[in-house]
C-alpha positions in Angstrom: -17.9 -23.9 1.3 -19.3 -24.6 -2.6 -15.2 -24.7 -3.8 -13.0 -27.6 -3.3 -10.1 -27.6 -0.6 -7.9 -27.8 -3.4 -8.9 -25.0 -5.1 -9.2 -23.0 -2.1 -5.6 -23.6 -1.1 -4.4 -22.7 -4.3 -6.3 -19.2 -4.7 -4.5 -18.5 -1.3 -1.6 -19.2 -2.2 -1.7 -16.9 -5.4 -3.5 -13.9 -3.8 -0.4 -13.9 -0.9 2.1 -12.0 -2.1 -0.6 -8.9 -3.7 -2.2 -9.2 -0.1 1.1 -8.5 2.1 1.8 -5.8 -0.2 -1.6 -4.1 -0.1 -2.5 -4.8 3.5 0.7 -3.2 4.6 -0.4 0.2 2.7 -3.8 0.0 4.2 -2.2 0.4 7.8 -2.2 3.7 9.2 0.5 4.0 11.5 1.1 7.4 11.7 -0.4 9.9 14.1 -2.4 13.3 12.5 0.3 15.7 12.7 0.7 19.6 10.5 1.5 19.2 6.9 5.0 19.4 6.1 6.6 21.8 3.5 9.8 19.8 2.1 12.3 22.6 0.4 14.2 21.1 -2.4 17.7 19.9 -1.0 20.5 21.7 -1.0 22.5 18.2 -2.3 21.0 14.4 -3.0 18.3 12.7 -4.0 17.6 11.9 -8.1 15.1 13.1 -10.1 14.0 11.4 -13.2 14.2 13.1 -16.8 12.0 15.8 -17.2 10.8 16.0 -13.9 13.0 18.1 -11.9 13.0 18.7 -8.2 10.5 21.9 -7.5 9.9 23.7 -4.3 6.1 22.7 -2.4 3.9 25.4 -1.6 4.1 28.5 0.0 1.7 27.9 3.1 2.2 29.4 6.5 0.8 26.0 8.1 3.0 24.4 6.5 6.8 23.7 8.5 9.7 24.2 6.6 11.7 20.8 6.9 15.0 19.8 4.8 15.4 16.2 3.9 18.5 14.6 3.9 19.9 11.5 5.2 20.0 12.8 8.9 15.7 13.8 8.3 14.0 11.9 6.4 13.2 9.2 8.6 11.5 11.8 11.0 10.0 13.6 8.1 8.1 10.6 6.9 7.1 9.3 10.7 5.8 13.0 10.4 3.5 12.3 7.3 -0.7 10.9 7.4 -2.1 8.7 4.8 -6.0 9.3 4.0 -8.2 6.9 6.2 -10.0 6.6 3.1 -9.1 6.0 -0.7 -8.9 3.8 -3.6 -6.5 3.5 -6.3 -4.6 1.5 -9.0 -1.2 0.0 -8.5 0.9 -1.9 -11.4 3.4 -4.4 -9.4 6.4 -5.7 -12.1 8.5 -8.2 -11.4 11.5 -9.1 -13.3 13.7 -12.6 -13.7 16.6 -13.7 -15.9 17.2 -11.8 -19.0 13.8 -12.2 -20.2 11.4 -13.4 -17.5 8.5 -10.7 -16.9 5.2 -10.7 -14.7 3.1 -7.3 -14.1 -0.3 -7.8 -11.7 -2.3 -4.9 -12.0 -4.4 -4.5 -9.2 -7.5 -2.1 -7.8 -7.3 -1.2 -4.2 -9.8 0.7 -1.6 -9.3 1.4 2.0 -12.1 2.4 4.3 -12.7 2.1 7.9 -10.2 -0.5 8.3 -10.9 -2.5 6.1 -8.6 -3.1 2.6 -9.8 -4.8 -0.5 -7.6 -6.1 -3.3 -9.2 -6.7 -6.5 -6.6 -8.7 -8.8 -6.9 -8.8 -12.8 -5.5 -12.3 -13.4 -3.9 -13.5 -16.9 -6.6 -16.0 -17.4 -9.1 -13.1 -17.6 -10.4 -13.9 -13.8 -10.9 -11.5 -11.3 -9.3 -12.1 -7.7 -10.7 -10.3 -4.5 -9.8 -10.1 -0.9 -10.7 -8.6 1.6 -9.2 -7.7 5.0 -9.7 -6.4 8.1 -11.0 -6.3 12.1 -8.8 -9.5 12.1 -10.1 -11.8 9.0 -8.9 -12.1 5.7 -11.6 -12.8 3.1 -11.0 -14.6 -0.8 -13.2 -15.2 -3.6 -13.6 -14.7 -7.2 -16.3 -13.2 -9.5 -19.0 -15.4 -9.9 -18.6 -17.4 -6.5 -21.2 -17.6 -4.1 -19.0 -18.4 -1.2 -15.7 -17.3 0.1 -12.7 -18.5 2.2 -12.0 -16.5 5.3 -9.8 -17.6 7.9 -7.6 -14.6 10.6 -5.5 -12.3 9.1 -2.9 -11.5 11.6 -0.5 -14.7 11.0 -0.8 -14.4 7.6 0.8 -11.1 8.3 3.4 -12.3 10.5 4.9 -14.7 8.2 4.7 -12.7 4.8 4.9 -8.7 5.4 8.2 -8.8 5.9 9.0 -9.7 2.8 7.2 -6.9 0.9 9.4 -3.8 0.2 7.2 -1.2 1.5 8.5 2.4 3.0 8.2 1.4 6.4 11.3 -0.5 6.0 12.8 3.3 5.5 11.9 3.8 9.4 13.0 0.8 10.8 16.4 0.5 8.6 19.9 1.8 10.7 20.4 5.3 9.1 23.8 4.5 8.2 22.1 2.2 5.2 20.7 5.7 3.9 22.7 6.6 0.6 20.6 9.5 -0.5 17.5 11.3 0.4 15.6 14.3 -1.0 12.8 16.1 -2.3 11.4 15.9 -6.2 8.9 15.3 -8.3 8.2 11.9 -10.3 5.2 11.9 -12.5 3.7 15.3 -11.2 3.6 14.0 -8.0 6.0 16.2 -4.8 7.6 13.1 -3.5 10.4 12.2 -0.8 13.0 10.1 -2.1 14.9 7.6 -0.5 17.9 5.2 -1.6 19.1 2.6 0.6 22.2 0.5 0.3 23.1 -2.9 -0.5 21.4 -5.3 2.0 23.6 -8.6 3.0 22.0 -10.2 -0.2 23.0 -7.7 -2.7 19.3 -5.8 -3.2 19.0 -2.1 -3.5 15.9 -0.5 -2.2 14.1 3.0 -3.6 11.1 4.8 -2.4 9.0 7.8 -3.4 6.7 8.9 -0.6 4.0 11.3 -1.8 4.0 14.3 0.6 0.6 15.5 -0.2 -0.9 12.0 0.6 1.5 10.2 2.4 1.0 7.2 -0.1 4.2 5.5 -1.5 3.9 6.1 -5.1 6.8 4.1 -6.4 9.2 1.7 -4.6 11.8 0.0 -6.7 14.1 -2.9 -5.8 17.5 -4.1 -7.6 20.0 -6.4 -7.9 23.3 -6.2 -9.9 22.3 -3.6 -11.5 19.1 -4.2 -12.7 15.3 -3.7 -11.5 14.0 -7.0 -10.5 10.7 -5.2 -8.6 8.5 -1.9 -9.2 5.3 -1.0 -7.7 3.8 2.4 -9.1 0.6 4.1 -8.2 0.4 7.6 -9.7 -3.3 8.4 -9.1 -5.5 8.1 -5.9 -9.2 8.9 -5.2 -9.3 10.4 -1.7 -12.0 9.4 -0.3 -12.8 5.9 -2.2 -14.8 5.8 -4.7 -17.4 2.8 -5.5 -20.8 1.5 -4.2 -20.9 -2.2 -2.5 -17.0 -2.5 -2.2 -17.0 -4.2 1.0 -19.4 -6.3 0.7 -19.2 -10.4 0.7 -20.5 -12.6 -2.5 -23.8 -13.3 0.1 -24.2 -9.3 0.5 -22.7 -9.1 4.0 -21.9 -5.4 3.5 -18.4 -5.7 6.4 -18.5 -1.8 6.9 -22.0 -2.3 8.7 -22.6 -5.6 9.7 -26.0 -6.6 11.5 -27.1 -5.3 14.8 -27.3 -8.1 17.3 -31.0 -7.6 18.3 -29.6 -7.6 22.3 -28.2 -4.5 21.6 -31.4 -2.9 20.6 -33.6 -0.8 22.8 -36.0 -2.4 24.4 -38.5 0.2 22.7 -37.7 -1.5 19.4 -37.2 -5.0 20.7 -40.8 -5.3 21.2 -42.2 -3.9 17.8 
């Protein structure tokens, strides 16, 4: 490659942290299943100021489910995320009294395939790419790229991303509150989890209609420390040559190997 080792191992250590958190939304790991009509509850959940809990819509295909504490880890199991989309996500982090970071990032996901498009403070643009088992990094106006395997970069590091699958694997008893509202428009499911052995409290909104989390906050003695928000999604994505390598390798259909050709156009 055209960049320098140094450089290389720097960029990937930067773009680590956006890529667990964006490579663990790109997963689907749910199965197809009916929509799900959420009622408001009858108790829990919180709902931020002026946006009050309201009832989803009245669909016969739609199954009447309550979300509680007891629920809402089956409810969300229950729920489908797009296999296609694109969308904008603001993560904030938070140190000290005054410490502050915020990444704003673009993201698309398409046939198994996720790309992160970063907006650094320098004014650079960060992109990665992953999927089918590689990880891909460059920025605008390289020629070349590092790639290396993606799958023990997500061993080590996806663990450490609050993202709502935590909500399925966590022992129910750490459930404080769960429920139905709305945040920002958006029909969500709303989940508060308790003090972990380090002292951080987790919260996630789970859109219903997309199955998306929208807004997943994490805190410590009483203040936020972590919040990722992503009101808006484009479903499917929206964008021409998004998957496509600084060289033009378009990673959503790469070349035929001329051995699988007919043997009608092998001789042409």
């Amino acid at each position: 490659m055209g960049r320098s080792r140094t450089k290389i191992l720097s960029a990937l250590i930067l773009a680590i942290l956006v890529l667990a958190l964006f490579f663990a939304f790109s997963r689907t790991l749910f199965l197809d299943t009916a929509e799900v009509h959420i009622p408001p509850p009858e108790t829990g959940g919180q709902t931020q100021p002026g946006s009050p809990a309201q009832e989803g819509p009245e669909d016969p295909e739609y199954l009447p489910v309550k979300v509680d504490k007891d629920t809402v880890q089956a409810v969300i199991a229950s729920l489908s995320r797009p296999n296609s989309y694109d969308r904008d996500v603001t993560v904030e982090t938070y140190w000290g009294e005054s410490g502050y970071g915020i990444v704003k990032v673009h993201a698309w996901v398409s046939g198994g395939f996720t790309r992160i498009q970063s907006q650094l403070p320098g004014g650079g643009v960060r992109n990665v790419i992953t999927g089918d088992g590689k990880y891909y990094l460059w920025y605008d106006g390289d020629e070349d790229w590092f790639e290396t395997d993606a799958g023990t970069q997500e061993d080590d590091i996806a663990q450490q991303i609050p993202t709502y699958e935590n909500i399925l694997a966590v022992s129910p008893d750490r459930i404080l509150e769960a429920g139905y509202l709305t945040l920002s428009n958006i029909d969500c499911i709303y989940v508060e989890l308790e003090e972990d052995s380090l002292g951080y409290r987790e919260r996630y909104w789970v859109s219903v209609e997309s199955g998306l989390l929208v807004c997943s906050e994490t805190e410590k003695d009483g203040r936020v420390v972590y919040r990722m928000s992503s009101f808006s999604v484009n479903i499917p994505y929206v964008g021409a040559n998004v998957f496509v390598l600084p060289d033009g390798t378009d990673l959503l259909s790469p070349p035929v190997n001329a051995k699988d050709l007919p043997d009608e156009i092998k001789g042409r």
